[in-house]
C-alpha positions in Angstrom: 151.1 167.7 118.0 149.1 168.7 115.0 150.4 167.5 111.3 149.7 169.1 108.3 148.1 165.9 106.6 149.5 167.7 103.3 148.3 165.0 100.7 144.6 165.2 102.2 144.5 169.0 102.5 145.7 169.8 99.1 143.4 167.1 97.3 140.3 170.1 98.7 142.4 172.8 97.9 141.9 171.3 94.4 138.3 171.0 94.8 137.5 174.7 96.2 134.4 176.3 94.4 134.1 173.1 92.2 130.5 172.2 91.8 131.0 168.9 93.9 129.8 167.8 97.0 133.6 166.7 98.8 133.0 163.9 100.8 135.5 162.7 103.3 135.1 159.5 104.9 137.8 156.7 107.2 137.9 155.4 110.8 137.0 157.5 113.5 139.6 159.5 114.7 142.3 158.9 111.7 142.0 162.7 111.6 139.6 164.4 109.4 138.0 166.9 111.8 141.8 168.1 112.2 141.5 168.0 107.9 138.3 170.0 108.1 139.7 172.5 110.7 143.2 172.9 108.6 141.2 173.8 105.7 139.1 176.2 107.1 142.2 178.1 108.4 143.9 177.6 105.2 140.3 179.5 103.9 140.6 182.0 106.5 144.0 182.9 105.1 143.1 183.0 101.7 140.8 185.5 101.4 137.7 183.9 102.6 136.2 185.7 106.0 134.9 184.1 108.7 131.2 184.3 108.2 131.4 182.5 105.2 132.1 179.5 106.7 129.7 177.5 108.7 131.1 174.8 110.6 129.2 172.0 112.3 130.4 168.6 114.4 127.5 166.3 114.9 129.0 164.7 117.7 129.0 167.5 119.3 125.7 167.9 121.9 125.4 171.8 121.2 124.4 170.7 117.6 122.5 167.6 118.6 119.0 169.8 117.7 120.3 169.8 114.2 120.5 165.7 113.9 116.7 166.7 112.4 117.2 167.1 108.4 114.4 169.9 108.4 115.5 172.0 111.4 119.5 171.5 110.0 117.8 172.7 106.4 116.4 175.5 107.7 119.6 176.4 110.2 122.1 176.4 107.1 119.5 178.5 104.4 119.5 181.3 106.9 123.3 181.4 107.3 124.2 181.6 104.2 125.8 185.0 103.0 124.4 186.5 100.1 126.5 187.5 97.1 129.0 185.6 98.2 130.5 181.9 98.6 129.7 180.0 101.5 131.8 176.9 103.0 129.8 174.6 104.4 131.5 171.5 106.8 129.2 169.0 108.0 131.3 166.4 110.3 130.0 163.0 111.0 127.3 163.6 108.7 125.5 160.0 109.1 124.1 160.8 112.7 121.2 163.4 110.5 118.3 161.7 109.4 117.6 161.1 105.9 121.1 164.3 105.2 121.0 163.3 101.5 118.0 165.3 101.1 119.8 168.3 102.8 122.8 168.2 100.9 120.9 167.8 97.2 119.1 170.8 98.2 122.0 173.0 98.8 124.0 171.8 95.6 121.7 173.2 93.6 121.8 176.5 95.6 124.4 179.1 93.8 127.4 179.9 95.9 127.8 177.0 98.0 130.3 174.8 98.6 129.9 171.5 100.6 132.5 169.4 102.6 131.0 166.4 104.8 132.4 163.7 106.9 131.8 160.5 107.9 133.1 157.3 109.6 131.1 154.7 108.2 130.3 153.7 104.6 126.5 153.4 105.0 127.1 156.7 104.2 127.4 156.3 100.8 125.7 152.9 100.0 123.6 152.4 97.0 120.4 153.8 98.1 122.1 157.2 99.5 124.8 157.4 96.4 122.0 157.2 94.6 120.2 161.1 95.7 123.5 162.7 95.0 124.7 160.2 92.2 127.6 162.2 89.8 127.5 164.9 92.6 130.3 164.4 94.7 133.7 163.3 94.9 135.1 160.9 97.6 138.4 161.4 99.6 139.3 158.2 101.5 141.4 159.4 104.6 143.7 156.9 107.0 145.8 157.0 109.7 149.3 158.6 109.3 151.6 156.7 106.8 154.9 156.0 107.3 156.1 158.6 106.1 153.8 161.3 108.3 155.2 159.5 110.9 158.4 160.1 110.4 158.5 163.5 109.4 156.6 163.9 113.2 159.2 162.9 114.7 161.8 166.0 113.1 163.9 163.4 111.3 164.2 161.0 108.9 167.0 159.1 110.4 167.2 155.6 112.5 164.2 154.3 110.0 164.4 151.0 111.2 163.6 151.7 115.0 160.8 154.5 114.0 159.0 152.2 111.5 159.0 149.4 115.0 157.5 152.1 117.0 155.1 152.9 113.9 153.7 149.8 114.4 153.5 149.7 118.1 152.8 152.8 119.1 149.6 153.2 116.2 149.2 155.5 113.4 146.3 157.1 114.8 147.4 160.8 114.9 146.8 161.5 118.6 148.7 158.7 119.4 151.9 160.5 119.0 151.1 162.5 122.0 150.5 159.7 124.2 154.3 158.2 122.8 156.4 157.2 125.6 153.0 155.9 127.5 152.1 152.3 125.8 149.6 151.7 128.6 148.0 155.4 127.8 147.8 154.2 124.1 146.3 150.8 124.7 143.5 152.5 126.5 143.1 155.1 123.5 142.8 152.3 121.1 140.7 150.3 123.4 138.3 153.5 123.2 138.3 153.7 119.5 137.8 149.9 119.1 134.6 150.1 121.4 133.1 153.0 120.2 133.0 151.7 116.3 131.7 148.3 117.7 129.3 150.3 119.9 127.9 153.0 117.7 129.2 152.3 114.1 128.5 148.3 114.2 125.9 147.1 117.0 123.6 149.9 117.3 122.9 150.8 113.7 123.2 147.2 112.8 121.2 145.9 116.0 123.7 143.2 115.8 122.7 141.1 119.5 126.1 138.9 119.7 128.9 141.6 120.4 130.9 138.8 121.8 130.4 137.2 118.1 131.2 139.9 116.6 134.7 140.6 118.3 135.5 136.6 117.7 135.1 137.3 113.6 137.2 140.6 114.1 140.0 139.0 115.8 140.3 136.3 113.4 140.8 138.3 111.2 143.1 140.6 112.8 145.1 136.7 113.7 145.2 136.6 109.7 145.8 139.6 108.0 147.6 138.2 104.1 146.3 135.3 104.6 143.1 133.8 102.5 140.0 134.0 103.7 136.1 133.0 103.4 133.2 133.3 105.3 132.6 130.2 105.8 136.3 129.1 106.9 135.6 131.9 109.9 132.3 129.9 110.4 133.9 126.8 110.1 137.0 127.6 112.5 134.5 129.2 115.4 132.1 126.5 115.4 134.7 124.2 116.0 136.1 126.0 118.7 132.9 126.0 120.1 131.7 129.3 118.8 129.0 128.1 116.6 128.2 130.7 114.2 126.8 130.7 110.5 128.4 131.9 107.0 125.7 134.2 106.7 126.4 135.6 110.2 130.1 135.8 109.6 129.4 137.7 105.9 126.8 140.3 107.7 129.8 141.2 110.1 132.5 141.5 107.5 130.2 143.8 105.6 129.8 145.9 109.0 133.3 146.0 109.6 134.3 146.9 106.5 132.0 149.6 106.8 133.1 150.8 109.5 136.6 150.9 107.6 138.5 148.7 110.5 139.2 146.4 107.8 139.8 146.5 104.4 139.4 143.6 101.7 141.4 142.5 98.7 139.9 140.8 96.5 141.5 138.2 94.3 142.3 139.2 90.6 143.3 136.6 87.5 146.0 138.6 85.9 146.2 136.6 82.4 142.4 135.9 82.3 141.6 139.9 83.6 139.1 138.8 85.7 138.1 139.2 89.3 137.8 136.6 91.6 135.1 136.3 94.3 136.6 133.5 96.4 139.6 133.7 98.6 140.1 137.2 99.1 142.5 138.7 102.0 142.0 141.0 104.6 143.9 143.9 105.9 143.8 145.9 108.9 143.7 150.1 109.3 146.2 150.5 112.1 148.8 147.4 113.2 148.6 149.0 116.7 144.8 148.3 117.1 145.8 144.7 116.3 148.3 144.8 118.7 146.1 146.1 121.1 143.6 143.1 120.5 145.6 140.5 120.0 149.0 141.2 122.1 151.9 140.3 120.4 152.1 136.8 120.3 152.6 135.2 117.5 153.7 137.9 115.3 154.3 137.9 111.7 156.4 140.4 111.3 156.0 139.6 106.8 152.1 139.8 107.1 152.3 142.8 108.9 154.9 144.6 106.5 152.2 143.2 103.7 150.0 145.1 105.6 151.5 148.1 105.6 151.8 148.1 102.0 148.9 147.7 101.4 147.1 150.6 103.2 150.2 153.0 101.7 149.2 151.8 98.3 145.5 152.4 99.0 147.0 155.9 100.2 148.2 156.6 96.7 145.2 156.0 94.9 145.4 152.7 93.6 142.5 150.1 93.7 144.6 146.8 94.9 144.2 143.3 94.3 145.9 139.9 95.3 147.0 138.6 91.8 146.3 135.2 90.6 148.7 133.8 87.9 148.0 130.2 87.5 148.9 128.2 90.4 151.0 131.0 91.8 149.8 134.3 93.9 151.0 137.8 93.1 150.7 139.9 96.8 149.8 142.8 95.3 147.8 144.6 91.5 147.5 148.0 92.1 145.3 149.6 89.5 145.2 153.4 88.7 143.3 154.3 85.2 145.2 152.2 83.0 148.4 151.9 85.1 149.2 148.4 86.4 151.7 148.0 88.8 153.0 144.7 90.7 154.1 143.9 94.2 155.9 141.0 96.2 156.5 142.0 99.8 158.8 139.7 101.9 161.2 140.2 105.0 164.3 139.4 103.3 165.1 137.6 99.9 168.8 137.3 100.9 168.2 133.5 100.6 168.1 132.1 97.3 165.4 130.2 97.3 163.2 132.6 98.8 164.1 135.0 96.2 163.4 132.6 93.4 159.8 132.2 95.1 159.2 135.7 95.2 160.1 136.4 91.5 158.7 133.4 90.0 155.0 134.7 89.9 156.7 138.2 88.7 158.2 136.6 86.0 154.9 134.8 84.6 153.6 137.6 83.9 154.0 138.4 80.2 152.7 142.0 80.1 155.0 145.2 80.2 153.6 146.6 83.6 156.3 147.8 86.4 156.6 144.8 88.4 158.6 144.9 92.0 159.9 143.2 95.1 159.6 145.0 98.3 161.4 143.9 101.4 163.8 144.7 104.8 166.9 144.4 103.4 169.2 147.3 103.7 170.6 146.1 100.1 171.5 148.7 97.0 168.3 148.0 94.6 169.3 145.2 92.5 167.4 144.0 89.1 166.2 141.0 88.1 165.0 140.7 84.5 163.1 144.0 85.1 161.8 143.4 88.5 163.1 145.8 90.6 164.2 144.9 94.5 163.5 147.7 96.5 163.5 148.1 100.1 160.2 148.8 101.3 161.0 151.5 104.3 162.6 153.6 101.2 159.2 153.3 98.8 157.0 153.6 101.9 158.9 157.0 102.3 158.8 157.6 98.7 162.5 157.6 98.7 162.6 155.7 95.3 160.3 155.9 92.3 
């Protein structure tokens, strides 16, 4: 089943023939070959002919030669088509040595227009940003959302089973094929898991301690919402016998971040407008993965909805934060420009007290900024001194402004 990943296809419509390198990047397999190949068909039907488009996969071993930046330099000059624009899509760009240099040469080439991908964000560290610095524009791509989901299945009815098989069954995209067959998925997963520990982590990392490495990872797959340092991970393993130091444990969240399996929050002090380098949180890019890991013991079904948020609001563009108002914690600041917006995410506020917790750090805030509660119950939106109640299955499926 192939879906039209809409959102990601039209951001590069809007970029066609711009003078930017596009650059797509997210876990393996959350679908942007498929992106790559739907824009090149959308091309194809837009006036663009075949030969202007030159279209390589680096994982693929007929183009392995071409891993060499001089022989793939020399490979791409000689295709391209005089006179005319050509299309360029480089996937998995980070397996070519020193591809920076290939790229800056053919942006300053008239008539060319560059797409590349990549599944880790060594690809654009300091030192590479750097060659191609002001050159390109970054689209961050993720799994399905809830709401691609949904629309895969031909309705938009029975929300509250769909978004429980969401979660189960992954939002990787090819796990919708494999629906029905949770045994086929927990082997797909288990291949995706290994091969970003395998090539993405250990290898270019020439990390020794795998086993190590899995223990931080499923920490902090066991506490996604919850605070975290480096050296509480250190601290927990080494009492469980795992001895490990905060330096290790930092060097492995950078790699796994990098490798886009998880994703930090960092901690933001809404009156003082600062950011906060202690006690950040940590969020995971597909619930199924976790499940896969971790087996579904001990399941918080309120982290995991947090979760879920999270990634949707990192989907629309914001840059997200876990607020700080003084001794209380707002779950989410999502920043876009100079739009501020604020989230609470619970299960259920239908109990008075919990819903006085959740709008207490809401109401502290003295600024005019939207400011919401997002939950499970299957309530009529209700208002609370301008703090709208919302239920989160509807905003996840952008049923509700």
């Amino acid at each position: 089943m192939r879906i039209t990943r809409t959102e990601y296809l039209n951001k590069l419509i809007a970029f066609k023939d711009k003078q930017l390198i596009k650059v797509v990047t997210g876990i393996r397999r959350c679908g942007k070959s498929v992106l790559m190949e739907m824009y090149q068909d959308w091309l194809l039907q837009n006036g663009v002919e075949q030969d202007q488009i030159i279209a390589i996969n680096f994982e693929d071993m007929d183009f392995e030669e071409l891993t060499d930046y001089k022989k793939l330099y020399a490979y791409l000059k000689d295709s391209l088509v005089p006179e005319k624009m050509t299309y360029i899509f480089l996937d998995e760009i980070q397996h070519v040595t020193d591809f920076p240099k290939v790229i800056d040469s053919l942006y300053i080439k008239k008539n060319v227009d560059i797409y590349v991908t990549g599944s880790n964000a060594y690809m654009l560290s300091s030192e590479i940003a750097t060659l191609i610095s002001g050159r390109y524009v970054q689209i961050e791509m993720l799994p399905l959302s809830f709401k691609e989901y949904m629309q895969s299945t031909g309705s938009m009815e029975d929300r509250g089973i769909k978004y429980t098989e969401y979660l189960e069954n992954s939002s990787f995209p090819y796990a919708l094929e494999l629906k029905g067959h949770p045994n086929e998925i927990r082997d797909y997963l288990d291949g995706i898991f290994n091969t970003i520990i395998v090539k993405d982590i250990l290898t270019r990392r020439k990390i020794l301690d795998p086993l190590m490495l899995k223990s931080v990872l499923r920490y902090v797959f066991d506490n996604i919402g919850s605070p975290l340092s480096s050296k509480k991970i250190a601290d927990t393993l080494t009492s469980e016998g795992r001895k490990v130091d905060v330096k290790t444990v930092e060097r492995y969240l950078d790699a796994l971040i990098e490798s886009y399996i998880i994703y930090p929050a960092q901690r933001y002090n809404v009156k003082g407008k600062q950011y906060l380098k202690t006690l950040g949180k940590y969020y995971v890019v597909d619930i199924g993965m976790r499940f896969m890991l971790l087996g579904k013991r001990n399941t918080d079904a309120g982290h995991i909805l947090e979760n879920v948020i999270y990634l949707e609001l990192l989907r629309r563009g914001y840059d997200v934060y876990v607020g700080k108002v003084d001794s209380f914690e707002v779950d989410f600041v999502a920043m876009n420009g100079n739009s501020i917006f604020y989230y609470q995410v619970a299960l259920s506020v239908r109990d008075a007290d919990t819903l006085q917790r959740e709008l207490r750090p809401l109401l502290s805030i003295r600024d005019h900024y939207p400011k919401y509660i997002l939950t499970m119950d299957d309530d009529p939106e209700e208002q609370y001194d301008g703090i709208r109640r919302i239920n989160a299955r509807d905003w996840l499926l952008g049923l509700t402004d």
